[in-house]
C-alpha positions as CSV (number, residue, x, y, z in Angstrom):
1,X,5.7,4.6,-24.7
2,X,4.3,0.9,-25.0
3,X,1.2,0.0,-23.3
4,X,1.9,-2.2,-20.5
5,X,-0.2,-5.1,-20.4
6,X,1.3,-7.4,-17.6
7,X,1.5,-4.3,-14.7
8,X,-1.4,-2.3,-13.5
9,X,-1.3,0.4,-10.9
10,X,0.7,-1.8,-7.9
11,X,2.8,-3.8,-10.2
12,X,1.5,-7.2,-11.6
13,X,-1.2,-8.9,-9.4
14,X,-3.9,-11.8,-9.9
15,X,-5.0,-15.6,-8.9
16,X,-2.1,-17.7,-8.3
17,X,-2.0,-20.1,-10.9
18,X,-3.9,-18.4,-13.5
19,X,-1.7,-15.7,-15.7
20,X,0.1,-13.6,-15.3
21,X,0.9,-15.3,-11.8
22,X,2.5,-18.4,-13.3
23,X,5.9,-19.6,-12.4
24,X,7.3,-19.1,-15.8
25,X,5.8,-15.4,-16.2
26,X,7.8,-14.9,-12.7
27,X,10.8,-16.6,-14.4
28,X,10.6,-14.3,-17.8
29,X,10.0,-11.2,-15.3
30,X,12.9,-12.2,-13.7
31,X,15.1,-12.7,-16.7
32,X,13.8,-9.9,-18.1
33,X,14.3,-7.4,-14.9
34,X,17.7,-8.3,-14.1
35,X,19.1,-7.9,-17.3
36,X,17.7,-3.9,-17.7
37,X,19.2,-3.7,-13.8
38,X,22.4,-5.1,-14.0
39,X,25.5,-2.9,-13.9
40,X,29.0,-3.6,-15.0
41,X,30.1,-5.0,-11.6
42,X,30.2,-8.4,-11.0
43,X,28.2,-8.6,-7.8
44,X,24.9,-7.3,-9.2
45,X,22.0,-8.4,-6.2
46,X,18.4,-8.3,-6.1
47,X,16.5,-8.7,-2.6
48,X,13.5,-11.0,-2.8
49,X,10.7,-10.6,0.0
50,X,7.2,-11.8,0.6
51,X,4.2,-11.5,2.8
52,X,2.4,-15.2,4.0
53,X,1.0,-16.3,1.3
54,X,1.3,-20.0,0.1
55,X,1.7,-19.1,-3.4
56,X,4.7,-17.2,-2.2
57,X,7.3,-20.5,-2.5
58,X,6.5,-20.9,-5.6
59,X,6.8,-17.6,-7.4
60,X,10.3,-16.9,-4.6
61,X,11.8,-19.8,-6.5
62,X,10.3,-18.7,-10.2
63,X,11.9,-14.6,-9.5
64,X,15.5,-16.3,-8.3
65,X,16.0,-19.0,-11.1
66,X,15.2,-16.0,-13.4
67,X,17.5,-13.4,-12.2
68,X,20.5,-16.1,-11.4
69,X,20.1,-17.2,-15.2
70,X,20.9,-13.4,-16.4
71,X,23.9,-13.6,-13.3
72,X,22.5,-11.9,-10.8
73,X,22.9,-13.2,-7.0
74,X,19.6,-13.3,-5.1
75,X,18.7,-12.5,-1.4
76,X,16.2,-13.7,0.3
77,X,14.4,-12.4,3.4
78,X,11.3,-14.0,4.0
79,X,8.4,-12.4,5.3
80,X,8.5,-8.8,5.5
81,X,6.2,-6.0,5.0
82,X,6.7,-3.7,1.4
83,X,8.2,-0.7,3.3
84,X,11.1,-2.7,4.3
85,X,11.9,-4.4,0.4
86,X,12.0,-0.8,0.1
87,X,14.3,0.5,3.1
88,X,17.0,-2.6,2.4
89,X,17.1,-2.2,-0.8
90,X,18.4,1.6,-0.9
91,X,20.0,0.8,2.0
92,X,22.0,-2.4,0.8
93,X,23.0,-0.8,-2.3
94,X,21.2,-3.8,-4.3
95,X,20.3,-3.3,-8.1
96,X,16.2,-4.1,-7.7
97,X,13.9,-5.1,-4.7
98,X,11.0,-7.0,-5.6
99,X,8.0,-7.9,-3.0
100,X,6.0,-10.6,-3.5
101,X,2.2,-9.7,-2.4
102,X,-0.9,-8.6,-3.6
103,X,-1.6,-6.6,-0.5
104,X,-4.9,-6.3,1.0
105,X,-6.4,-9.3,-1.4
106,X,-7.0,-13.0,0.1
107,X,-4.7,-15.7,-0.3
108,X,-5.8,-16.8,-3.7
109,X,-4.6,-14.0,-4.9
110,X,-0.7,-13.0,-5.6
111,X,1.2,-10.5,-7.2
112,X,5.0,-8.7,-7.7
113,X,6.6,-5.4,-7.1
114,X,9.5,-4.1,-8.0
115,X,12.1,-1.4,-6.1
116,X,14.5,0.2,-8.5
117,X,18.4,1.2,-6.2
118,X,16.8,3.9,-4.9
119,X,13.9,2.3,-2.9
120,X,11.3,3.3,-5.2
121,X,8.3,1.4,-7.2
122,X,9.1,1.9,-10.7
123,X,7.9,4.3,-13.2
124,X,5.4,3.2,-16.1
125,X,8.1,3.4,-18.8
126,X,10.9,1.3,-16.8
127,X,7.7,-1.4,-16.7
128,X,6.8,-1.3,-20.4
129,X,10.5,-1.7,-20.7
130,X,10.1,-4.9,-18.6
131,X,7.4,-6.3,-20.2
132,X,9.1,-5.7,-23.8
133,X,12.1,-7.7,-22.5
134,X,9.7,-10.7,-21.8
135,X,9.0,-11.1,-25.2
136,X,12.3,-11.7,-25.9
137,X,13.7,-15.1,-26.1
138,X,15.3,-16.1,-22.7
139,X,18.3,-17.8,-24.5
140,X,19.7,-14.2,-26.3
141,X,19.6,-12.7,-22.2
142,X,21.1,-15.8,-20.1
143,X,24.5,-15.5,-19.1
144,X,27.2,-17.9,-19.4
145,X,27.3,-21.2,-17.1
146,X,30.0,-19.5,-15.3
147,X,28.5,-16.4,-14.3
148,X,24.9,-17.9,-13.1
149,X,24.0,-16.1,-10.2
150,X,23.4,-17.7,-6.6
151,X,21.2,-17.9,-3.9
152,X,21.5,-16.5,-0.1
153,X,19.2,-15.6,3.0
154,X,19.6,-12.8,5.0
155,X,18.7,-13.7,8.8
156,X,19.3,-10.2,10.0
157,X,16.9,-8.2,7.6
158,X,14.4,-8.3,10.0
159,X,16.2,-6.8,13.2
160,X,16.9,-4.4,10.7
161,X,14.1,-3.2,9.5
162,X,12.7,-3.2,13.3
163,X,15.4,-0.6,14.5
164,X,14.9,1.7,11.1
165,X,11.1,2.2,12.1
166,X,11.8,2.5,15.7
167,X,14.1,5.3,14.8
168,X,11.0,7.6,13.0
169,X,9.7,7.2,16.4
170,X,10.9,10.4,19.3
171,X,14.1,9.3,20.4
172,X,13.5,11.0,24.2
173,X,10.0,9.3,23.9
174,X,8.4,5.4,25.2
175,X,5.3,3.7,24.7
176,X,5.5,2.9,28.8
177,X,1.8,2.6,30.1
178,X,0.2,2.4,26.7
179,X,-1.9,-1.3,25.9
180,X,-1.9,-1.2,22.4
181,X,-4.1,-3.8,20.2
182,X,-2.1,-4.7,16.7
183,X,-3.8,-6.5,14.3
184,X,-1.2,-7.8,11.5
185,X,-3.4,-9.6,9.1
186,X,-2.2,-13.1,9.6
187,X,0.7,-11.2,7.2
188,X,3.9,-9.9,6.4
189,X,4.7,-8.0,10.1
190,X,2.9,-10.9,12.4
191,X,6.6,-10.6,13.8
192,X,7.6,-7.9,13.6
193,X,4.6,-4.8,14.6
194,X,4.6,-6.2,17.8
195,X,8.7,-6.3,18.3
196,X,8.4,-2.5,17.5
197,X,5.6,-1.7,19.8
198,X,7.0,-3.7,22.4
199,X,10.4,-2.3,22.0
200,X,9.3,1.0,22.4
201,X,7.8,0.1,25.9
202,X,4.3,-0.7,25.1
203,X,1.8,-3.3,26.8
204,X,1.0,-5.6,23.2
205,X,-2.3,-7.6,22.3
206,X,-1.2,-8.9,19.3
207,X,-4.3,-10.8,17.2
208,X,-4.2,-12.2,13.6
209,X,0.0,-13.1,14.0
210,X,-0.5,-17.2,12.9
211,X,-0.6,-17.7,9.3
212,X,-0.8,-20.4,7.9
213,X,-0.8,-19.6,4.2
214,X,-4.5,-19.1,3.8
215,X,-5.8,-16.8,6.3
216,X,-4.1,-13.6,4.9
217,X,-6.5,-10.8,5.0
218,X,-9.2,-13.1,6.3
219,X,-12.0,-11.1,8.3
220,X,-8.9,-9.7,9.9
221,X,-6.5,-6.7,9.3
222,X,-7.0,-2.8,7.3
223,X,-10.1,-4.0,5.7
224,X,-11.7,-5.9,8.3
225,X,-11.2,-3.7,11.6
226,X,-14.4,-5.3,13.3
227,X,-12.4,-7.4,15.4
228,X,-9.6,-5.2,16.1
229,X,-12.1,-2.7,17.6
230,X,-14.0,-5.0,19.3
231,X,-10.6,-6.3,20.9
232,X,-9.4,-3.2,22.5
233,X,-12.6,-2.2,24.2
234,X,-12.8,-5.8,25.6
235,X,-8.7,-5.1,26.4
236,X,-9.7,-1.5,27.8
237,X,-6.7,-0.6,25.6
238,X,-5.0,3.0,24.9
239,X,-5.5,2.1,20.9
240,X,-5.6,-0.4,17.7
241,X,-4.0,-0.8,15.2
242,X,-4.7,-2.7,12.1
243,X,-2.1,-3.1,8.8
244,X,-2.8,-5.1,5.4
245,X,-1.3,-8.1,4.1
246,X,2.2,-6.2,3.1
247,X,1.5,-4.1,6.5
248,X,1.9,-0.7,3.6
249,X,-1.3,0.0,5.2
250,X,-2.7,1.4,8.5
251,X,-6.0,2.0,10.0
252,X,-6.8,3.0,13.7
253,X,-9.3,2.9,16.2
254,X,-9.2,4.9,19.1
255,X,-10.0,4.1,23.0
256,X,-13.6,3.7,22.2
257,X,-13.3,1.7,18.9
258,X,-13.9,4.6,16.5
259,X,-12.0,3.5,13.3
260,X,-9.6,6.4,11.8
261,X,-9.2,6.1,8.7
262,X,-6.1,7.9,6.4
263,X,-7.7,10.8,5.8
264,X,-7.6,11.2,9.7
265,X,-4.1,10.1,10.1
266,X,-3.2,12.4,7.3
267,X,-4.7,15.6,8.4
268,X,-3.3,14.9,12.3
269,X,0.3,14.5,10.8
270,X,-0.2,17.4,8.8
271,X,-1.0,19.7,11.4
272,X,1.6,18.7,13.6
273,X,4.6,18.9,11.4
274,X,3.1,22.5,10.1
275,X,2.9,23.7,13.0
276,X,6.9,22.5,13.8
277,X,7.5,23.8,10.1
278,X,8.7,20.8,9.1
279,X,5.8,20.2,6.5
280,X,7.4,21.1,3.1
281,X,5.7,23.2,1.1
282,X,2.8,23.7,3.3
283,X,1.3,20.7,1.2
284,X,0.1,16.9,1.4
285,X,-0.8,15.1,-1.5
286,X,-3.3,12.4,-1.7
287,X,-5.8,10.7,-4.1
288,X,-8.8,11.7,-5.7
289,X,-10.2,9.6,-3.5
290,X,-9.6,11.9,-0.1
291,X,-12.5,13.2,2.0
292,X,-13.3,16.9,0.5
293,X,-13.6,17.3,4.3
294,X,-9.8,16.9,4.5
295,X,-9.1,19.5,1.9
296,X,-11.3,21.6,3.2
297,X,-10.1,21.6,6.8
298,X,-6.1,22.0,5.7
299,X,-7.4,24.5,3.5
300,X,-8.6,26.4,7.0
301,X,-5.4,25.7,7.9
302,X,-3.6,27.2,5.6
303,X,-2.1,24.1,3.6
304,X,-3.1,22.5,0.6
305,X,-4.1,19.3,-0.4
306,X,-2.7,18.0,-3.7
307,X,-4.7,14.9,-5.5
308,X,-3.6,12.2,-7.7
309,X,-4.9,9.2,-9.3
310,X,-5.7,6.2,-7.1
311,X,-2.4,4.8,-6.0
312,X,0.6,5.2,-3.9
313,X,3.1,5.2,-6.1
314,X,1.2,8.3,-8.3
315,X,1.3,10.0,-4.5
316,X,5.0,9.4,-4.4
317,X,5.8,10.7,-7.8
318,X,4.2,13.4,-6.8
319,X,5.9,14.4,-3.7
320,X,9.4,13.6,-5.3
321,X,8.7,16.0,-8.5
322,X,7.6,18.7,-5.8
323,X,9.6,17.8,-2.7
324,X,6.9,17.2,-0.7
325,X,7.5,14.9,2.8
326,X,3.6,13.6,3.4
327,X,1.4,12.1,1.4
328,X,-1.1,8.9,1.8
329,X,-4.3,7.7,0.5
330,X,-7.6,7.4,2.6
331,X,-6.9,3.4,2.5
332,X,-4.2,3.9,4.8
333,X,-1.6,3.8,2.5
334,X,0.5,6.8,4.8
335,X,3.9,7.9,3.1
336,X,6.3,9.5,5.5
337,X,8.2,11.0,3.1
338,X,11.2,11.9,5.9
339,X,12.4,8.0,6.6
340,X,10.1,5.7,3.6
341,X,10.3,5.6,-0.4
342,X,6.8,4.0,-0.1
343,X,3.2,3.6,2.3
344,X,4.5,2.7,5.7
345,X,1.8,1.2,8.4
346,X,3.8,1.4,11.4
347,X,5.9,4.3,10.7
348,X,2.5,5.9,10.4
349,X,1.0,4.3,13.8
350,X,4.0,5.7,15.2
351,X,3.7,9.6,14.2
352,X,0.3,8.7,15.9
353,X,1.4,7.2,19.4
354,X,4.0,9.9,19.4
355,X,1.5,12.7,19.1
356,X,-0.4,10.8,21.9
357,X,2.5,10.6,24.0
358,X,3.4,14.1,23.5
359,X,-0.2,15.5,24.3
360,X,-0.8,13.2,27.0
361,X,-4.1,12.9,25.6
362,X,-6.2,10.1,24.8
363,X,-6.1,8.3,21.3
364,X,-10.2,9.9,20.5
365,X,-9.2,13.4,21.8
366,X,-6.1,13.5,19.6
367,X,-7.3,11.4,16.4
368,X,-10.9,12.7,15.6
369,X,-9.3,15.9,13.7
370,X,-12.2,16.9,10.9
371,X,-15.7,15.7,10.6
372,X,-15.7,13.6,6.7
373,X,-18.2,14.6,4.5
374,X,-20.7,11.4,3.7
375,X,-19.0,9.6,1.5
376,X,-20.4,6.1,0.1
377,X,-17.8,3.4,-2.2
378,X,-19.1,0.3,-4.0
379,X,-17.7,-2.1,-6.4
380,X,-19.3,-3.4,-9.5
381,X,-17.2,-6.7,-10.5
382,X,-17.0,-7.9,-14.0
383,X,-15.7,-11.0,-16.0
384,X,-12.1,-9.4,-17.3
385,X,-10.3,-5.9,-16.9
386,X,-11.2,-5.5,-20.2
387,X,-15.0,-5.4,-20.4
388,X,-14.6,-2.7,-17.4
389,X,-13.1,-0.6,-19.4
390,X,-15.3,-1.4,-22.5
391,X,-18.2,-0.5,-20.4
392,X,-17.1,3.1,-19.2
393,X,-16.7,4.2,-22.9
394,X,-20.4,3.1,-23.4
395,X,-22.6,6.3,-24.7
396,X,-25.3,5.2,-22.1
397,X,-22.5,5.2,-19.2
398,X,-20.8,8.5,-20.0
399,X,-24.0,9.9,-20.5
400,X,-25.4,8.8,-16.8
401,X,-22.3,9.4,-15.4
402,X,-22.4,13.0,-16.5
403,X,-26.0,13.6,-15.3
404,X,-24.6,12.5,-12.0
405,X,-21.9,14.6,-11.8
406,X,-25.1,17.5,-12.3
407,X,-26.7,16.4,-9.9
408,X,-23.8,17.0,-7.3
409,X,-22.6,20.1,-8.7
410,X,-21.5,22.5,-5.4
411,X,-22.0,20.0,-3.1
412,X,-20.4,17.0,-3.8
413,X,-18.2,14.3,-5.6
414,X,-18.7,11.3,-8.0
415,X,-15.6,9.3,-8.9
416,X,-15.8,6.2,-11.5
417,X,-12.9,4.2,-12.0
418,X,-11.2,0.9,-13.3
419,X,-10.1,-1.2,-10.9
420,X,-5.7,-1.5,-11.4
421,X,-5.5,-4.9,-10.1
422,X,-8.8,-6.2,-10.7
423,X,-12.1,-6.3,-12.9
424,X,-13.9,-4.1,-10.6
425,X,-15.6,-0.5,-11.3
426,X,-14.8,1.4,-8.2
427,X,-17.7,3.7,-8.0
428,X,-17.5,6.4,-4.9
429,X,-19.9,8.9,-4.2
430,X,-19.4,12.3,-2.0
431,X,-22.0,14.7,-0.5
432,X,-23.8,16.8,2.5
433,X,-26.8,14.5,2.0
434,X,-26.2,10.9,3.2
435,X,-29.8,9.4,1.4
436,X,-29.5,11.0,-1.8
437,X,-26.0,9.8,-2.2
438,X,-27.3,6.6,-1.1
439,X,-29.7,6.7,-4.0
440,X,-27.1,8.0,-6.0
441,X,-25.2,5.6,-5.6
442,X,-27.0,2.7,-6.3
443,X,-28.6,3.8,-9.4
444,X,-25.0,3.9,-11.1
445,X,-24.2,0.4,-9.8
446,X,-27.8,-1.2,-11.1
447,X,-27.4,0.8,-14.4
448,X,-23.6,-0.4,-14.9
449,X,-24.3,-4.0,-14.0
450,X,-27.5,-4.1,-16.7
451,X,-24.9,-2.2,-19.6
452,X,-22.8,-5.2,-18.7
């Protein structure tokens, strides 16, 4: 298989305006995808959606003139989280989905993902395929002047995507005397996570729904959960909620502003669905990257935990070569394998609100479900994607990484890893000793950043 270049582990992401996230790289990618996805029909679609960004016009425009030049007819939908590219796009019957976001990253930053027909991110050879087909010269793919493709909008994709989530949710069930606090991220579901909640019955303090093109991810949302905690104990609400940039993310805080993170979310799903055997294979899978906690506590439960490499889509291919319906990363990336192709925040909340309206029990009594082991991330950045990588094939790295890894032996977990999407080592560090991991971890990060 050839070595992709242009896609890294959530399709092709980076600064807007600085390749690969140039308007004629989003052309070529167009050109190039709809040709390999075109069928012998005539009315061969794609759906195009995006989260907030500003950025977002221009590459929209870039993906449509690319696939309308190879005759394919373009959809547009606007805003909309990744899950419901996904959901419309096996739903519609459309040749390819692409989503327009580089999630949980600020506003200077943008990227594309692509949905093959059946709702699902694409594999690493259908990429490399992709990327091959952007060397090619754009000429030898265009169709005739004729058959160039057109452009439409679809006002009702968001009502639809609404009801699809609202129907994961308990059909003899309502969110009636729950105040819920969603925080959207100044993203992709500012509209539509509160329609949901407040559908369902609920009383909605909705915070970080204006964007402006800018404030995407900014102090606000999965990885900034300050203010949504601070929010619902000033609300006295049931329960927060706090989803990404694309909203494929979820993390939750309870009554008292404990944050629960997917690991939590995991294990509670989990348990529930095992114990209405609905769990298949008495299995979840996550990331290598999942509390040992987590596999240690399904384990006493008499389920297994099933890791991956860091990303959602390696969780995914995971549960569809085993038939597996849960699977999620501690990020919050929660896939609910019965209704989503892909990491669903509010299909997620939902399994979680649910639970809390079945038990009658308060969101701290039904979320707090294992005690995590200590476990301690940092991130060493670096000039390129390329020097990261240079650096963990050092001698003097592999050797310090392995005396580590000695160091923890029985009693914990070191993880060293290449960012996908940017020039970051991700280092993470996992045991019963909070200090010495502290130590730990900080002697890797000082001796990585003087290797550099």
């Amino acid at each position: 298989m050839a070595e992709r270049k242009l896609f890294g582990t959530d399709g092709i992401r980076g600064k807007s305006n600085v390749y690969p996230i140039l308007p004629d790289v989003a052309l070529k990618l167009g050109v190039a995808a709809g040709t390999i996805f075109k069928t012998n029909k005539n009315h061969n679609q794609v759906i195009i959606g995006k989260d907030t960004r500003l950025s977002g016009y221009m590459i929209e425009n870039a993906l449509a003139a690319g696939f309308n030049s190879v005759g394919m007819n373009v959809i547009l939908v606007g805003p909309l989280p990744t899950p419901a590219i996904a959901m419309l796009t096996r739903n519609m019957r459309v040749d390819l989905g692409v989503m327009i976001s580089a999630s949980h990253n600020q506003y200077e930053d943008n990227g594309i993902k692509l949905f093959g027909p059946d709702g699902y991110k694409l594999s690493d050879e259908i990429e490399a395929k992709i990327e091959a087909y952007m060397q090619k010269d754009i000429e030898s793919l265009v169709v005739a002047s004729e058959n160039i493709g057109q452009v439409s909008r679809l006002e009702s994709a968001r009502g639809r995507y609404i009801e699809y989530v609202k129907s994961s949710f308990p059909k003899e069930l309502r969110l009636n005397g729950k105040k819920i606090v969603i925080d959207c991220a100044n993203g992709a579901a500012y509209r539509i996570a509160p329609a949901i909640l407040w559908e369902l019955g609920a009383e909605v303090v909705s915070i970080s729904v204006n964007p402006n093109g800018k404030n995407i991810n900014e102090n606000c949302g999965a990885l900034f959960v300050n203010h949504m905690c601070e929010e619902v104990v000033k609300q006295n609400a049931d329960i927060g909620i706090a989803l990404d940039g694309d909203a494929d993310r979820v993390i939750i805080c309870d009554e008292k502003g404990k944050v629960i993170d997917g690991d939590q979310i995991i294990a509670l799903i989990a348990l529930d669905w095992s114990k209405k055997g609905i769990l298949k294979g008495n299995s979840v899978v996550t990331t290598v990257m999942s509390n040992l906690a987590l596999e240690i506590f399904l384990q006493n439960n008499g389920l297994n935990l099933i890791r991956t490499k860091v990303g959602d889509r390696y969780v995914v291919e995971k549960m569809r070569q085993e038939a597996f319906n849960l699977g999620g990363e501690q990020s919050g990336h929660i896939i609910i394998g019965e209704h989503s192709t892909t990491g669903d925040g509010m299909m997620a909340a939902l399994q979680v609100l649910a639970l809390m309206q079945k038990s009658n029990k308060k969101a701290s009594e039904v979320t707090n479900v294992f005690t995590p082991l200590p476990q301690i991330m940092k991130n060493v950045y670096l000039d390129s994607k390329d020097k990261a990588k240079m650096l963990l094939e050092k001698i003097e790295i592999k050797s310090m990484i392995k005396e580590a890894e000695e160091s923890l032996k029985g009693k914990g977990r070191l993880l060293i890893r290449t960012s996908g999407t940017e020039p970051v080592i991700r280092v993470m560090v996992e045991g019963q000793n909070k200090t010495e991991i502290e130590n730990l971890i900080d002697n890797i990060c000082e001796s990585i950043k003087k290797a550099a």
